[in-house]
N, C-alpha and C positions, 0 to 999 in steps of 0.2 A: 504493500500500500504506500510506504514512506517513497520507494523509488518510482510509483505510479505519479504520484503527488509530484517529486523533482523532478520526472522528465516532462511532466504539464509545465512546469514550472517553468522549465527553459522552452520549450517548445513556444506559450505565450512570450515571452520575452525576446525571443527572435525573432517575432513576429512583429513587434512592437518595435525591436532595431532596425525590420527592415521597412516598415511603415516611416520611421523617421528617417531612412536614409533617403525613401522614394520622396518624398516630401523637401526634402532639401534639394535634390535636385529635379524635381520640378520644376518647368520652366515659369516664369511670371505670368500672373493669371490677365487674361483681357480685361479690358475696359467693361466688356459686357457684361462678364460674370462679375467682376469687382460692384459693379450697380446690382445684378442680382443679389447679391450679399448684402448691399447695404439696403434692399429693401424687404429684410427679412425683421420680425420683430424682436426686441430685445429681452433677455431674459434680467428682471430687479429683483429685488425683497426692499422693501421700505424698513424704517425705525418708525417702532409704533404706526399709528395713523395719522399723524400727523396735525395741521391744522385747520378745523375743519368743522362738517358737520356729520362726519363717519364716528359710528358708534368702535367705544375703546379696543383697539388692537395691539397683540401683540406684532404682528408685521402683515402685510399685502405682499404677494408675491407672483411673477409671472414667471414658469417653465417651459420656455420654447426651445426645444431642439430642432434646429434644420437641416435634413438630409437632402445635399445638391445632389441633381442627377443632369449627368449628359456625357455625350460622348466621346468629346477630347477636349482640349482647351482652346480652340480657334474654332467649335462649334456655335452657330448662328440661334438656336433655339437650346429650350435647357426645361426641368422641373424643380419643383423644390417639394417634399414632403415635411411638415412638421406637424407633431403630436400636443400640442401648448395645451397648459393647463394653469391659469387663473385661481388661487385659494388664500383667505383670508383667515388667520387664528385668530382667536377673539379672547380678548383680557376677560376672560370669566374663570370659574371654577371651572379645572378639567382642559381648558384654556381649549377649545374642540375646533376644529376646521370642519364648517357646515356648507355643507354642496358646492363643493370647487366647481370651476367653469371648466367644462373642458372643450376642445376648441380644435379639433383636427382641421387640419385642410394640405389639400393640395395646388398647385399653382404649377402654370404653362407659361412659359417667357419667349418671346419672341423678337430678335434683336431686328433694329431697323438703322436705315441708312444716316448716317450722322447729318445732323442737321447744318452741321458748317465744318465740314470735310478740314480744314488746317487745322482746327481744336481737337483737343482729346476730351474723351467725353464718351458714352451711350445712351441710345433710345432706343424705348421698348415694349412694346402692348404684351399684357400680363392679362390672363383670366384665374382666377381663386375661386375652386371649389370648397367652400368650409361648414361643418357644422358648430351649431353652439347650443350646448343642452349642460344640467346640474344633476343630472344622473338620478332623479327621484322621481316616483311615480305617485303620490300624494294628489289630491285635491288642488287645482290652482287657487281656489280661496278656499279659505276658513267659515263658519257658521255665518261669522259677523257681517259678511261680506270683504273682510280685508283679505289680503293678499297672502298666501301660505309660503313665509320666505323659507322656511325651513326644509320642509318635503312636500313643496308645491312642484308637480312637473312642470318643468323649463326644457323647452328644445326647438329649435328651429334649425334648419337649412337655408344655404345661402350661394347664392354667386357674385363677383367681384369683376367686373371687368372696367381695364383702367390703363393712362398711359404713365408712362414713366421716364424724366427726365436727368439726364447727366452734363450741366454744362453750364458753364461759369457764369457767375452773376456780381458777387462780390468781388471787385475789385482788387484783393489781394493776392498773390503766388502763391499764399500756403494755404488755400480753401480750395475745400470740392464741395460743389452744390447739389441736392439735389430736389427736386419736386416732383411729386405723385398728383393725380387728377383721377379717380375711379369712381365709380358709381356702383352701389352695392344694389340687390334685390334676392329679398326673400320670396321664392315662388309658392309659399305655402305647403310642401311634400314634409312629411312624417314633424308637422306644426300641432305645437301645443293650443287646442280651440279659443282657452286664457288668451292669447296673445291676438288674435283676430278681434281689429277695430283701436288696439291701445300701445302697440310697439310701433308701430311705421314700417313698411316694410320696404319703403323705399329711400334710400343715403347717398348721398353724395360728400364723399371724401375729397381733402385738399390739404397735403403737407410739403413744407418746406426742411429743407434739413442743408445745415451749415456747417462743417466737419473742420478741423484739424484750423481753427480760427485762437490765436492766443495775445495776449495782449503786448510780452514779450517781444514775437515775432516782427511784431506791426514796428514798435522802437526799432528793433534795428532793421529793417526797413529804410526807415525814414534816417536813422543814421549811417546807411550805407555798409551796415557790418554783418559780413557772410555767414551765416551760422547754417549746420545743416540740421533739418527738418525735426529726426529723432530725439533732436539734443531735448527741442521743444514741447511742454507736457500739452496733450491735445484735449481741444475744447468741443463738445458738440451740444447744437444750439437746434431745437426743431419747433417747429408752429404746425400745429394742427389741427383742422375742424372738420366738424362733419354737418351736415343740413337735413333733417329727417322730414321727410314726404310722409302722405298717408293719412291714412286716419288714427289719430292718438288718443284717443280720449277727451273727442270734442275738440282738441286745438285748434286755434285758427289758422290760415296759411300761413303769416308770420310771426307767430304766434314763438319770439326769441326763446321767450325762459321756459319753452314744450320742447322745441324743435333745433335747439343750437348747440352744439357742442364747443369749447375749448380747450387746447390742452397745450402747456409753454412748459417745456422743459430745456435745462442746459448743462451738463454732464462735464465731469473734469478728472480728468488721469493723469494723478503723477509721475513723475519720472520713477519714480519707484515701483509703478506698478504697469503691467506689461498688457493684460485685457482686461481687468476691470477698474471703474469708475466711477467718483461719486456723482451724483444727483440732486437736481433739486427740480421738481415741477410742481404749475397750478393748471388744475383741471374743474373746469366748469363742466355743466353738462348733465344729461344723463349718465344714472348710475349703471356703471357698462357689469355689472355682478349678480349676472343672471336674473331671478327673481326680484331684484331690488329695481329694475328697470321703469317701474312707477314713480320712480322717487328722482329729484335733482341734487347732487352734491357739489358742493366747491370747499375743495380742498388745497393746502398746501403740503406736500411730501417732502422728505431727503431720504435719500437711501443707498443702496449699492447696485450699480447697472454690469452686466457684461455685453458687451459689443459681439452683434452679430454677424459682424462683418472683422 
C-alpha cells in the first residue's frame, strides 16, 4: 500500500512538472484569448458585509472556475465553461450558508476583425448559455404572502448574447481597456412560476473595465523616467450596469430604483502579491442572491478578489 501510495505520489508530481514545463514554454497567448480571459468573472470573498443594508455576514463570496477550450493559440473562435457559485454565511448561530446561487454556464467567443488594424487590441460576439437557480424546492412564498428566502424555489435559464470590446481609450501606455454591451433574456424553460410578472426577464448589460492604471506610472510619465511595467502594483477600475425590461412588479418603464442596476469597483495588487487583490466596491441595484431578488440593496464592500484573467 505504502509503495502504491509513493509511486501515485510521483506519478502526480511528474505530471504536475510536466504541466509547468508545457506552460512555460508556451508560446504568448493572443490578443483574442487574452480578452476572452478578461471577460471571465472574478472569483472575491468580502470582510463581513460591509456597509450597507445586507443583513450581518460573516463574508459574500463568488467561486468561478473557468475552463478555456479551443484548439491552438492562433485559433479565431474559443468556449469557456464555468461552474460559479455565489454563497453568503450569515453572523448567526451555527453561522449557516442558506441556498448558495449557483450559476453554470457556458459561453461561445467568436473573434472578429480589428476595428483599427495598426492597434493591438480584440473584438468579439460572445453568446452565454447560463442557468441560475438556489437548489430548493420549497414554496416561492410563505402563508403571509412574503417571499420564502430560505427554501423558496429559485431557478431560471438564460441566454446572453453580447459584443465585446479591446481597444484603447485612456490615454495612457500602461492601460488596456475594455467594454462589454450584451443583452441578457430569460426564455422562460424549467422557470420558477414565482418569478413570472416580478424578475424582468429582459437586461441589458454595459461594462467598462480599466486595467493595469496606477498613479505611480502616470508621474513618471510625465517625468520622462522608464520604468518597466511589472515593477508597477496594478490597478483595476470597472463601471457596471445593467437596465431591467419586463414586467417587475408593476414598475414603471423608468421606473430607476425597480429597474437600474450599479456596481463601481476598483481592485489593487501589491507588489507583493502575484494574482490576488484587494477590493473595494458600491453596488446599487437589485439584490442579485437568488431569492432576495425583490429587495434593492446598496452596499459598500472590501475584500479579496483573484483575477481571472
Amino acid at each position: 500500500m505504502k509503495h502504491s501510495l509513493k509511486h501515485c505520489g510521483i506519478l502526480i508530481l511528474t505530471i504536475l512538472m510536466g504541466l509547468d514545463t508545457m506552460a512555460q514554454n508556451e508560446l504568448p497567448e493572443s490578443d483574442f484569448f487574452s480578452s476572452v480571459r478578461a471577460n471571465q468573472t472574478d472569483s472575491y470573498v468580502t470582510f463581513l458585509q460591509g456597509i450597507g443594508n445586507l443583513e450581518p455576514l460573516v463574508f459574500e463570496a463568488m467561486v468561478a472556475p473557468t475552463f478555456l477550450l479551443r484548439t491552438n493559440s492562433s485559433a479565431q473562435y474559443g468556449a469557456t465553461i464555468s461552474t460559479a457559485i455565489r454563497l453568503r454565511m450569515y453572523a448567526e448561530e451555527s453561522v449557516p450558508v442558506r441556498s448558495p446561487s449557483y450559476m453554470p454556464n457556458i459561453t461561445f467567443y467568436y473573434n472578429l476583425p480589428n476595428f483599427y488594424p495598426g492597434n493591438d487590441g480584440s473584438n468579439y460576439v460572445f453568446l452565454l448559455l447560463g442557468h441560475h437557480s438556489n437548489g430548493q424546492d420549497g414554496d416561492f412564498f410563505l402563508e403571509d404572502g412574503s417571499y420564502n428566502t430560505k427554501t423558496g424555489n429559485f431557478s431560471t435559464n438564460y441566454m446572453e448574447l453580447g459584443l465585446f470590446f479591446n481597444q484603447k481609450i485612456v490615454p495612457f501606455s500602461n492601460t488596456s481597456e475594455y467594454f462589454k454591451i450584451a443583452l441578457e433574456w430569460h426564455p422562460k424553460i424549467d422557470l420558477s412560476p414565482g418569478l413570472e410578472g416580478r424578475y424582468g426577464f429582459l437586461r441589458l448589460h454595459n461594462s467598462l473595465n480599466i486595467n493595469r492604471f496606477t498613479i505611480g506610472r502616470v508621474k513618471s510619465i510625465f517625468k520622462n523616467v522608464n520604468r518597466i511595467y511589472n515593477d508597477v502594483p496594478r490597478v483595476q477600475t470597472s463601471i457596471e450596469t445593467t437596465w431591467i425590461f419586463g414586467d417587475r412588479s408593476g414598475a414603471k418603464a423608468f421606473d430607476f430604483k425597480e429597474r437600474f442596476n450599479l456596481n463601481l469597483k476598483i481592485a489593487y495588487r501589491p507588489q507583493v502579491l502575484k494574482d490576488v487583490s484587494f477590493f473595494a466596491r458600491f453596488y446599487t441595484g437589485e439584490d442579485y442572491y437568488n431569492m432576495f431578488f425583490y429587495r434593492r440593496i446598496n452596499i459598500l464592500q472590501i475584500g479579496l478578489q483573484a483575477f481571472a484573467f
